[in-house]
N, C-alpha and C positions, 0 to 999 in steps of 0.2 A: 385484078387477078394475080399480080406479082406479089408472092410474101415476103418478108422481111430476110428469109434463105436468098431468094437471089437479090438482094440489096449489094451494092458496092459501096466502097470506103470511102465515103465525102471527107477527103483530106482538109477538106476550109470548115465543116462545121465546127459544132460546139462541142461535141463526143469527140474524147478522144480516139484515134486508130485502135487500139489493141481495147478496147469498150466495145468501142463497135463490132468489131471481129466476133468477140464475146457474145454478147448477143447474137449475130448472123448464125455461131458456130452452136446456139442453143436453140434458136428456130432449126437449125438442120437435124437434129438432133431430135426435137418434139415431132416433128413432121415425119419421121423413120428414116434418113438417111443413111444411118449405123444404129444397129440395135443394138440391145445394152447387152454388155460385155464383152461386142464388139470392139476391133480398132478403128478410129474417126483417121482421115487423111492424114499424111506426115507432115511433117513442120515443114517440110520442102515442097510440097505438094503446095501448101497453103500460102506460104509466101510467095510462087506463083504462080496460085490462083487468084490473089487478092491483091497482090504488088505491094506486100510489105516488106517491111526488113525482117529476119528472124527473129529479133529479140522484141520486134512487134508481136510475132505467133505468137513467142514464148509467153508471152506478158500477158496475152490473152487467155491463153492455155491457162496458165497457173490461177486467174480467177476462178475459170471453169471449176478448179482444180478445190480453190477455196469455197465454194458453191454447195461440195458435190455431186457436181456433174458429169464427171471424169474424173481419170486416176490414170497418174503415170507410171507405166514402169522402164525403167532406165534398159537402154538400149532396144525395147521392143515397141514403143510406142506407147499414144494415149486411148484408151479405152471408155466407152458410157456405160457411167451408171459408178455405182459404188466396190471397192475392191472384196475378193472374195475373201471370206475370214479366212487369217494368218498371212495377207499377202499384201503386206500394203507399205 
């Protein structure tokens, strides 16, 4: 019954932390967690909630990022889904 959203970070697997994050943080995301154009949690929120270091978030974020799954913008947060045209 548990989806891969509430999965925790197996620090001894084979995936690395900020992969896994990645994944967790697009199962939350497919499931409605934040709807798109929505903002997804903060980078601080998610380091702990998941016991990473930030530059673990970041790391994940920025796949999302290369994905198109999300989109940053500096100082407001990360957002789903793709940026609005001329904002990106």
């Amino acid at each position: 019954m548990s989806t891969d959203a509430d999965a925790e970070i197996d620090h001894e697997g084979p995936v690395t932390p900020y992969r896994q994050l990645a994944e967790i943080l697009k199962a939350r995301i497919a499931r409605g967690d934040w709807a798109e154009g929505r903002p997804i949690a903060s980078e601080t929120r998610l380091v702990q909630e998941y016991g990473l270091a930030r530059s673990t978030v970041r790391r994940a974020l920025d796949v999302l990022v290369e994905e198109g799954v999300v989109w940053k913008v500096q100082g407001r947060g990360t957002y789903v889904g793709q940026p609005p045209a001329g904002n990106s």
